[in-house]
N, C-alpha and C positions, 0 to 999 in steps of 0.2 A: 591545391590538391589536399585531399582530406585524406588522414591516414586514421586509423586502427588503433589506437592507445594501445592496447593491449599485443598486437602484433608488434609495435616500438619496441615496448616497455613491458616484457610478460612476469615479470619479477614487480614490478610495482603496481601493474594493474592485481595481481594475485595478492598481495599483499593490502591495498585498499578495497578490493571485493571482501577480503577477511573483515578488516574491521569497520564497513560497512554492515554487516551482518552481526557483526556482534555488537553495534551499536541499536542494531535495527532490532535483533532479538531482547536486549537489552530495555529497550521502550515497551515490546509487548511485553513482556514477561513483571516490569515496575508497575505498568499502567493497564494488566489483564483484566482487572474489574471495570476499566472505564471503557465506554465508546466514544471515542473522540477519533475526529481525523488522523492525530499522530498513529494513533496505535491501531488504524486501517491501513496508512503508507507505509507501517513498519511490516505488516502483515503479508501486503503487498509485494515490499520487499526480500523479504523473508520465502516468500515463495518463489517470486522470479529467480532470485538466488541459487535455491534448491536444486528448484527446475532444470535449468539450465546445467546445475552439476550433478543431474542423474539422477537426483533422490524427491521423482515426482509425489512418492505416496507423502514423503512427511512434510512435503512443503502444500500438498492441497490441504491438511490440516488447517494452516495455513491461512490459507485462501478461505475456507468452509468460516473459519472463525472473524476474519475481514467481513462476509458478509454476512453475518450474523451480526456485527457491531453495527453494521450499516444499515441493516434493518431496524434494527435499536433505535439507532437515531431517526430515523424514516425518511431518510434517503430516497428508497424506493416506494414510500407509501403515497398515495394519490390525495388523503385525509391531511397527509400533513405539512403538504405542499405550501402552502400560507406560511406556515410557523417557520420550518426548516430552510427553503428558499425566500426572505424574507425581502421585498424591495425598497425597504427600508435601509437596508446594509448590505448594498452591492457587492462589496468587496467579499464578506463572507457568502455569500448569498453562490458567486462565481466559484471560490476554492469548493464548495460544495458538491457545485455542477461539474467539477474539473474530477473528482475525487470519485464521485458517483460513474461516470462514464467510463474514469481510468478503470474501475473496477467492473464494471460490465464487463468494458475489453479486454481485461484479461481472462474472464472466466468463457470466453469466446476462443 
């Protein structure tokens, strides 16, 4: 039977969601000038975060700046498909494809 962490344990889920988020805000905020994956799953993070505690406007900020970084890299460009998904290097080639879709679905 699978329980709820957070229904267990609502004092340590709260207290790991905090410093989840501020690790999370922590990576976008060091690394705001780069587009790298970290600083799109921090983004990501950072909004789901939000979201879920009410404060939808500042976490789509958020969100809006995730796929701006992602566009950057060209995630979703058709041109850059070759370079960005490379089959050369499956392994990065996958976290890409994981990263791109997570962030579709969230902005769905």
């Amino acid at each position: 039977m699978q329980k709820n962490f957070a229904a267990v344990e609502p004092r340590v889920a709260a207290v790991i969601e905090h410093f989840a988020l501020v690790e999370a805000k922590r990576i976008f905020t060091v690394e705001s000038d780069s587009d790298t994956p970290a600083n799109i799953a921090a983004g990501l993070l950072i909004h789901a975060t939000l979201s879920v505690n009410g404060a939808d406007k500042a976490g789509h900020a958020y969100l809006a700046q995730a796929v701006h970084m992602a566009q950057n890299m060209g995630l979703f460009t058709e041109r850059t498909v070759s370079k960005v998904y490379d089959p050369q290097h499956p392994r990065t080639t996958h976290g890409r494809a994981v990263l791109a879709w997570g962030l579709f679905s969230q902005q769905s």
